[in-house]
C-alpha positions as CSV (number, residue, x, y, z in Angstrom):
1,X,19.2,-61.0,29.4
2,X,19.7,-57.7,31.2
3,X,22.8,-59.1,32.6
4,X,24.1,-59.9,28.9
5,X,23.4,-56.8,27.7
6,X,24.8,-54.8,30.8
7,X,28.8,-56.1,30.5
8,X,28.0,-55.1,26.5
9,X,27.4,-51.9,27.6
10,X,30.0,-51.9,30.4
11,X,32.4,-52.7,28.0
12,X,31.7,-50.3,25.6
13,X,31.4,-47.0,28.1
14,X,34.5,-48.3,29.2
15,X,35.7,-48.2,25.5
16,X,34.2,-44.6,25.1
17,X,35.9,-43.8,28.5
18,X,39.1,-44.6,27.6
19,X,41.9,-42.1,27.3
20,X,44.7,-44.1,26.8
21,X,47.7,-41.9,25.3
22,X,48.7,-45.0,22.5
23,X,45.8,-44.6,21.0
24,X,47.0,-41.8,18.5
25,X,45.5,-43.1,15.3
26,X,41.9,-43.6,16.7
27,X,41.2,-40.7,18.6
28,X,41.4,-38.1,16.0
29,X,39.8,-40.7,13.7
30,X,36.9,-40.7,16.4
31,X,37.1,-37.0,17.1
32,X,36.5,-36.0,13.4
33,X,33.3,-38.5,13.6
34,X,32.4,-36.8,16.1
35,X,32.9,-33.4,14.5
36,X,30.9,-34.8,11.4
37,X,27.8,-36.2,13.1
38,X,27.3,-32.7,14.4
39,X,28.2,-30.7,11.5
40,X,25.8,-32.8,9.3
41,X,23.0,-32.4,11.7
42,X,23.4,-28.8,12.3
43,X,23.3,-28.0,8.6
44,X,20.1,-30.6,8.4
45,X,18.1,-28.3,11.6
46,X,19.3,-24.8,9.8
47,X,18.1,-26.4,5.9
48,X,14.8,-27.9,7.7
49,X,14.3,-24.6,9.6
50,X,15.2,-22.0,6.5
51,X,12.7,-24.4,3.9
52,X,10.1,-24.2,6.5
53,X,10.4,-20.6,7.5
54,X,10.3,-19.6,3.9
55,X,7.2,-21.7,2.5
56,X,5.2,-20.4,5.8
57,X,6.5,-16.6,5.5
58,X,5.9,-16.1,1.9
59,X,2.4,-18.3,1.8
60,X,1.5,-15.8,4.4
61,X,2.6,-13.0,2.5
62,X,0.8,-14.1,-0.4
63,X,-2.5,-14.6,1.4
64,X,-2.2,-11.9,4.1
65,X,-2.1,-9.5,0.4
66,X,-5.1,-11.3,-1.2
67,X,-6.8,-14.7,0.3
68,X,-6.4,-18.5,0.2
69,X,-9.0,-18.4,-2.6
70,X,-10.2,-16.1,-5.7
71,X,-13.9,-16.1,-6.8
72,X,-13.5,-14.4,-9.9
73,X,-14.9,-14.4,-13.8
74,X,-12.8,-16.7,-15.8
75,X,-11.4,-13.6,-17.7
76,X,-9.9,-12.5,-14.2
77,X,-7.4,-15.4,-14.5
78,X,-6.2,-13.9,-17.9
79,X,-5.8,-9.8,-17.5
80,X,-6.4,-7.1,-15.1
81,X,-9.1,-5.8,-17.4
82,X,-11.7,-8.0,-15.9
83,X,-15.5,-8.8,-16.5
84,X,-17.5,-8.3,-13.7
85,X,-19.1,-10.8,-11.3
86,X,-22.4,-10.1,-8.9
87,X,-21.0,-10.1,-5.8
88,X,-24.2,-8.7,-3.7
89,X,-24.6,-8.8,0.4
90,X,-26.7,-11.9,0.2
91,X,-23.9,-13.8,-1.5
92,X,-21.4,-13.0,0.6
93,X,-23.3,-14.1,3.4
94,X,-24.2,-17.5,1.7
95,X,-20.1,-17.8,1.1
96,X,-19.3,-17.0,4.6
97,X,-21.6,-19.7,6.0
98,X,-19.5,-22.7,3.6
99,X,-17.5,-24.9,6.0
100,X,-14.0,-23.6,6.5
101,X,-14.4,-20.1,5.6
102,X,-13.3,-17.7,8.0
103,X,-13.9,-14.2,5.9
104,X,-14.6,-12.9,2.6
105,X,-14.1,-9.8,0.7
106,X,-14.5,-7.7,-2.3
107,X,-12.1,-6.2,-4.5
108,X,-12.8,-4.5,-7.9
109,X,-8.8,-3.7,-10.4
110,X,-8.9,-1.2,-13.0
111,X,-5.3,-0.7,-14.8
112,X,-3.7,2.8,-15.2
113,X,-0.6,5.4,-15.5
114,X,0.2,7.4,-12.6
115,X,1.7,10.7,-13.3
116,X,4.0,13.3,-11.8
117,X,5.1,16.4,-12.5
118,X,8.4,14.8,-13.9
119,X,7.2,11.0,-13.5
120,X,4.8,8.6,-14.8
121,X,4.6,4.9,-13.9
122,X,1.5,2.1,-15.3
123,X,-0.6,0.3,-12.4
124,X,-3.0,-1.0,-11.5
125,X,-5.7,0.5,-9.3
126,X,-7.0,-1.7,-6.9
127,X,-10.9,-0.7,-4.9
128,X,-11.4,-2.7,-1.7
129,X,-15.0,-3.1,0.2
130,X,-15.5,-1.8,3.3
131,X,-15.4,-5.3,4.8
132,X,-11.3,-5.7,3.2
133,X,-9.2,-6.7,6.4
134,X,-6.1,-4.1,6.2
135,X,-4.5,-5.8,9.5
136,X,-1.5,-6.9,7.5
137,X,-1.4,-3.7,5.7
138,X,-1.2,-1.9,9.1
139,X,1.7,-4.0,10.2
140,X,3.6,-3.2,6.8
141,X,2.9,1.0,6.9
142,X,5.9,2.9,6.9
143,X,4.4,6.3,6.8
144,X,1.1,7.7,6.7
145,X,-2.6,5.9,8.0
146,X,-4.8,3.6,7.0
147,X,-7.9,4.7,5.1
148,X,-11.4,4.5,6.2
149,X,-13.0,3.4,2.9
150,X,-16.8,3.2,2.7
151,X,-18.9,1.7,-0.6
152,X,-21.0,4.9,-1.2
153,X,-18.3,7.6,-1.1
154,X,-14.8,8.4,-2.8
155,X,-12.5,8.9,-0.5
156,X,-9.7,10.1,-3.0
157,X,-7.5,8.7,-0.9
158,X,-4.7,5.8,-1.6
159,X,-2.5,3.4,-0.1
160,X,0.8,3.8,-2.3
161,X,3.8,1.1,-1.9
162,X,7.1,2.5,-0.8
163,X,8.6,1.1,-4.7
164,X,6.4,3.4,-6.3
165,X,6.4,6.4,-3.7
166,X,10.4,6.1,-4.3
167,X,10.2,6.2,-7.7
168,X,7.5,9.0,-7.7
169,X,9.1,11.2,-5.3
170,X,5.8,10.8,-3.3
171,X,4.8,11.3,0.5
172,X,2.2,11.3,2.5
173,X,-0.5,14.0,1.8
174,X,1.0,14.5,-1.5
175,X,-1.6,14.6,-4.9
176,X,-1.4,12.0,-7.7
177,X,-2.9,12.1,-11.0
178,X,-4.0,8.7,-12.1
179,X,-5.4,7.9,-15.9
180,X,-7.7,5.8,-17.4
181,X,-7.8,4.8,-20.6
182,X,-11.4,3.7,-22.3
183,X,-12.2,5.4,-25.6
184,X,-11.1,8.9,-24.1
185,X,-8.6,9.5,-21.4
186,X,-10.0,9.8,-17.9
187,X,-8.1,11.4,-15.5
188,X,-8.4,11.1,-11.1
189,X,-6.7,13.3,-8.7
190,X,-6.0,11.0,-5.7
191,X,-4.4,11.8,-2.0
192,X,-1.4,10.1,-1.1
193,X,-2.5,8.7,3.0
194,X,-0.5,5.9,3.1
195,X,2.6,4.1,2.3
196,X,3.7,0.5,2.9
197,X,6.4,-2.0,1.9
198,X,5.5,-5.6,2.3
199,X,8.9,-6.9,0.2
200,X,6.0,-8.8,-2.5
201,X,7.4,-7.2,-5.4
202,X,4.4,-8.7,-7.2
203,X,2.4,-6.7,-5.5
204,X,4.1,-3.4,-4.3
205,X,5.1,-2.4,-8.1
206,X,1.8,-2.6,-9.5
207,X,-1.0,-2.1,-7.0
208,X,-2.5,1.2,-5.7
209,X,-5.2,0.9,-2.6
210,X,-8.5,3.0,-2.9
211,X,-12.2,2.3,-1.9
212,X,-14.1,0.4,-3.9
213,X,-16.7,2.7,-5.4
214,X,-13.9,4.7,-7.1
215,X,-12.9,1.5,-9.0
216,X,-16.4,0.6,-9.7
217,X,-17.2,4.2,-10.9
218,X,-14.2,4.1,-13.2
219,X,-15.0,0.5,-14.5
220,X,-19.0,1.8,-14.7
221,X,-20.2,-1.3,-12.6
222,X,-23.4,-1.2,-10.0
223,X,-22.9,-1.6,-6.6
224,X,-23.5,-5.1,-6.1
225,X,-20.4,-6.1,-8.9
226,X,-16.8,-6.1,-8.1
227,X,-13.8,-7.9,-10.0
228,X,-14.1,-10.7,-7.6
229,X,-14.1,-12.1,-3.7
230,X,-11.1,-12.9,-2.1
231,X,-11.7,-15.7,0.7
232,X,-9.8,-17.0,3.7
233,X,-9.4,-20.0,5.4
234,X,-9.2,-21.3,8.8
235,X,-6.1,-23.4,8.2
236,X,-4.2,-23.4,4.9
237,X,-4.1,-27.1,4.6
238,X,-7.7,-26.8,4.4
239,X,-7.8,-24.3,1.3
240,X,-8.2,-27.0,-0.8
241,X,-11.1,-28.8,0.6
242,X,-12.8,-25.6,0.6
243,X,-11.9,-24.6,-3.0
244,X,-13.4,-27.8,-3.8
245,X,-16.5,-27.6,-2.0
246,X,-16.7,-24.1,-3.6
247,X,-15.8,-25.4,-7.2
248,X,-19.3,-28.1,-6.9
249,X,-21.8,-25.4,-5.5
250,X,-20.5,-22.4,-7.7
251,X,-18.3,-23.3,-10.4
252,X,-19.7,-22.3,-14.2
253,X,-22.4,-21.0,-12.4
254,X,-23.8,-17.8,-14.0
255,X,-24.7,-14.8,-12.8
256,X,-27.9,-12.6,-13.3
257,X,-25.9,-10.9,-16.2
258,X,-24.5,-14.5,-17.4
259,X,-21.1,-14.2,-16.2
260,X,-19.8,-17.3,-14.8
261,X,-18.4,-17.5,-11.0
262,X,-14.3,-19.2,-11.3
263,X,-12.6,-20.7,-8.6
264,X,-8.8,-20.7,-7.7
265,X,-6.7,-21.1,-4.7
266,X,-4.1,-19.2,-4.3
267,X,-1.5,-22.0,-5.4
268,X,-3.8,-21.5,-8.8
269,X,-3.3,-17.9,-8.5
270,X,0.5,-17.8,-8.2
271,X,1.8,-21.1,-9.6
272,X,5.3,-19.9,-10.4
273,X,6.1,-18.9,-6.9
274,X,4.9,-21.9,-5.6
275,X,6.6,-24.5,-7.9
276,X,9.5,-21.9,-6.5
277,X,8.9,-23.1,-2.8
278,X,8.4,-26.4,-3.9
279,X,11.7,-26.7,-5.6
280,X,13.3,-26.0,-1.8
281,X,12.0,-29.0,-0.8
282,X,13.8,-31.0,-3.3
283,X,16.6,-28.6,-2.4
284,X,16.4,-29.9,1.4
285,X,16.2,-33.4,0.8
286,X,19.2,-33.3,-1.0
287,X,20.7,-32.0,1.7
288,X,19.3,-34.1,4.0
289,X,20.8,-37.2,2.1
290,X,24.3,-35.6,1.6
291,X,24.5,-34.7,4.8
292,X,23.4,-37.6,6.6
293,X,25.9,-39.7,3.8
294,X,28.8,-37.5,5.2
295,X,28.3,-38.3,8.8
296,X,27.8,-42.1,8.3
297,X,30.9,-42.3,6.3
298,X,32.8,-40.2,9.1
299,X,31.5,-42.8,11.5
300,X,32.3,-45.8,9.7
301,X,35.4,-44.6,9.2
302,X,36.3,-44.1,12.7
303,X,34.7,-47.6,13.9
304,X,36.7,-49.2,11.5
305,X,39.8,-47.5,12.8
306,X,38.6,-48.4,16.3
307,X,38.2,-52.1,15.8
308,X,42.1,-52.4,14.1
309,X,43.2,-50.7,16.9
310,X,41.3,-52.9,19.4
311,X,41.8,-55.8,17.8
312,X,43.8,-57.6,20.9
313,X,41.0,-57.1,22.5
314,X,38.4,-58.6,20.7
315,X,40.9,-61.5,20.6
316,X,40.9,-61.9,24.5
317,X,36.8,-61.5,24.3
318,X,36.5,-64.2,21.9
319,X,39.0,-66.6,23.9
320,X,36.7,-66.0,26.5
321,X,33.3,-67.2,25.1
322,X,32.1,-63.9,23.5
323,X,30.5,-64.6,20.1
324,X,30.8,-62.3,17.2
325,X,27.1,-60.9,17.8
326,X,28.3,-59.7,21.5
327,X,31.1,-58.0,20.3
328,X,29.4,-56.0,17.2
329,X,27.1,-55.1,19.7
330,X,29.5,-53.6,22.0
331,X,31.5,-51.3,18.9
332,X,27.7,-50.8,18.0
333,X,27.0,-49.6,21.5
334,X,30.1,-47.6,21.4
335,X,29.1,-45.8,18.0
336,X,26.1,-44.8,19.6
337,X,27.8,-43.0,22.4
338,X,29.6,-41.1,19.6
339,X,26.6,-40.3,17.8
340,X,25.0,-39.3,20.6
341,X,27.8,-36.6,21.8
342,X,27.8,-35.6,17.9
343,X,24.0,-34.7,17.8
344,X,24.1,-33.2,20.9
345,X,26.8,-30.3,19.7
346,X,24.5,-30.4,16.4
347,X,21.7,-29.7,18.2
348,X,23.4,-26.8,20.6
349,X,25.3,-25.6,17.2
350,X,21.1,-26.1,14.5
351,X,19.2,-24.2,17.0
352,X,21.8,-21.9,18.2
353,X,22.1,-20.8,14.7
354,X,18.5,-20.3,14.1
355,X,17.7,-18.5,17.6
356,X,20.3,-15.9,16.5
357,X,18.8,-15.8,13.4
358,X,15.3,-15.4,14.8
359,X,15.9,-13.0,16.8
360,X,18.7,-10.8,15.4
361,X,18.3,-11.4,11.5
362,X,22.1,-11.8,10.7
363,X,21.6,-13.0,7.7
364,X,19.9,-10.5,5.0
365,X,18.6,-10.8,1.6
366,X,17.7,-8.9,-1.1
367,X,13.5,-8.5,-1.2
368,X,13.6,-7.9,-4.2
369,X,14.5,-11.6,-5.1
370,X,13.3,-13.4,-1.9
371,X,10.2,-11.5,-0.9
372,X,11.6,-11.4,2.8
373,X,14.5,-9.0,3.8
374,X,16.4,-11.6,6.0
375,X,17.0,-15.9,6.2
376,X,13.3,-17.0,7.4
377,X,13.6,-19.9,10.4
378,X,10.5,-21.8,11.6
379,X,11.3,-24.2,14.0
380,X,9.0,-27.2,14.4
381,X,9.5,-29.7,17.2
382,X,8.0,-32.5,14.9
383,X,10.0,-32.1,12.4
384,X,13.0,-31.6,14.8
385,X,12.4,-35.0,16.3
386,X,12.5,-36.6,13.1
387,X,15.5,-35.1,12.2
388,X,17.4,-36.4,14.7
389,X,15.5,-39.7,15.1
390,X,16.3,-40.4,11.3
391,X,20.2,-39.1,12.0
392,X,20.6,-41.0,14.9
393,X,18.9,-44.7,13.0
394,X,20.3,-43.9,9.8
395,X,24.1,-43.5,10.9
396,X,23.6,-47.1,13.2
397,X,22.3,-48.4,10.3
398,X,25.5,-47.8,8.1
399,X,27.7,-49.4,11.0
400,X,26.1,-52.6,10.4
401,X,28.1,-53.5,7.5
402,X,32.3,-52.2,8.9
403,X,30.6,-53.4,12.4
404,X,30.8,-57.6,10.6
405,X,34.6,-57.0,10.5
406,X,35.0,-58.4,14.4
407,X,33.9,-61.8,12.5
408,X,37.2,-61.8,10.6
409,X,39.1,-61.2,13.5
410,X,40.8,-64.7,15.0
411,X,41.5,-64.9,18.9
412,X,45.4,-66.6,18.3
413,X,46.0,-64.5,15.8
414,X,44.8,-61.4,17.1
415,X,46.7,-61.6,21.0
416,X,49.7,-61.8,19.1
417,X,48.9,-58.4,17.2
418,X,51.3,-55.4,17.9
């Protein structure tokens, strides 16, 4: 058997060898398989690596600006003007002990105009617990510091987004005048110590940073209420195991002032931007399918092409005992070789193209749309084995069919072919 199959393969390296200067139809034919094999895989690695790279860079946005999970009142989920849940010490130790949770936080909104001397702008002040991780903050500030925000003291001081501050004409260290209104205005002279620019325009046009007893002052709440928790998980495919878990021992449940606890994830939370990043995953797989569809076609093309041009030889083959299933095997060993020079420029020509992009962000876009300021790549070796697994069956595959064609071919017949 290893003999049988080693002429097959003899014959067709020596096929794939060949530089023979008559053939002038076939080797451009083969060339431009060639050229499309690559081209469809290098487009499939970049679509792959750009879909990925986006999902994972704007989920993390998303959740490094908030959490994988919201505990809030239900009437959180409708406005900014929220009822208030009890969100004491004991609780948030009883929540950090659930399976799967890795921190949890307070927050407390209360909605506003800034003003100016010759601006004003609506908000929406946001007071953070002293517990509140700012580490993705810190790698988004552009000018200024951090806070140090306690729960028993207004700081007066605020984190302001770089939109704002531009449109405000504010810097660091400059005053603000924030207002409330409840009945009767209520006015708040804040420090600017901060400003950042995280590309969320979700979140950078409408949020100010402060400490959490300002908020809860403003909104008259006790210490032990907040607007809600924000929780984070060890691994976002587990937020919705957690959420769950959460749901069954919390859900409807009322506090000491009646107000029931609500769960949402942050897929709950922001369903529009995810439907978004799900929509580039039916964006991909079309891709995927055309792409693959023009490289199998290139290659059947070519072997088609081949086998006209080689039929003489199949003729002699067949005159000397080869069956039909020998031959289709050697032009189906022979398309392999082809593929296999084709996905290796795709892969040099994919991951080339997503290394420079990694590294040197050629190719920008506008935050303002996209949440990220240049093409996101994620490369994942899985998923980069699949791709070229599926390239590499899927094209073999199509040749099954053009590869029959040898069967038609008749050895007296065929010698005498010029």
């Amino acid at each position: 058997m290893t003999e049988c199959m080693n002429w097959k393969l003899f014959v067709a390296r020596r096929i794939y060898r060949s530089k023979e200067g008559g053939r002038e139809v076939s080797q451009p034919a083969i060339r431009i398989a060639e050229a499309g094999i690559a081209v469809g895989l290098a487009v499939m690695i970049v679509s792959v690596a750009v879909a990925l790279g986006f999902k994972h860079q704007v989920r993390d946005k998303v959740v490094g600006l908030g959490a994988d999970i919201w505990v809030t009142s239900l009437e959180q989920a409708q406005s900014y003007q929220v009822t208030p849940i009890v969100t004491s010490d004991s609780l948030l130790r009883q929540l950090e002990q659930q399976e799967g949770v890795t921190h949890v936080q307070r927050y407390s909104t209360k909605p506003g105009m800034i003003m100016t001397a010759d601006h004003f702008l609506g908000m929406v002040l946001k007071g953070v617990g002293q517990e509140y991780d700012l580490s993705y903050l810190r790698r988004y500030l552009v000018e200024g510091r951090l806070p140090e925000w306690t729960d028993s003291v207004a700081s007066r001081e605020v984190l302001v987004s770089k939109i704002i501050a531009d449109r405000l004409r504010l810097h660091t260290g400059d005053d603000l005048y924030a207002y409330f209104l409840e009945g009767s205005v209520r006015a708040r002279k804040l420090m600017v110590a901060g400003i950042y620019e995280t590309h969320f325009s979700a979140f950078d046009e409408l949020f100010l940073l402060t400490d959490l007893y300002t908020v809860n002052r403003l909104n008259g709440w006790s210490a032990d209420q907040s607007a809600g928790l924000e929780i984070s998980t060890l691994r976002s495919a587990q937020t919705e195991g957690v959420a769950d878990d959460l749901r069954a021992g919390w859900q409807d449940r009322p506090d000491r002032n009646g107000t029931a606890y609500y769960v949402r994830t942050v897929e709950e939370v922001y369903p529009q931007l995810f439907a978004w990043l799900d929509l580039l995953d039916l964006n991909v797989w079309v891709i995927l399918l055309l792409m693959t569809g023009v490289a199998g076609f290139t290659m059947i093309s070519g072997l088609l092409i081949l086998i006209l041009e080689r039929t003489q030889m199949i003729g002699v083959l067949k005159a000397m005992g080869a069956d039909n299933t020998a031959i289709r095997q050697i032009f189906l060993a022979f398309s392999v070789f082809l593929i296999g020079r084709g996905m290796v420029w795709g892969n040099v020509v994919g991951v080339g193209c997503c290394i420079l992009q990694y590294f040197f962000r050629v190719v920008r876009l506008d935050p303002s749309t996209y949440y990220v300021d240049a093409v996101p790549v994620e490369c994942s070796l899985l998923l980069w084995l699949s791709v070229n697994a599926a390239t590499l069956l899927v094209s073999v595959l199509m040749l099954l069919g053009p590869s029959s064609l040898v069967g038609h071919i008749h050895p007296a017949r065929s010698m005498k072919y010029e």
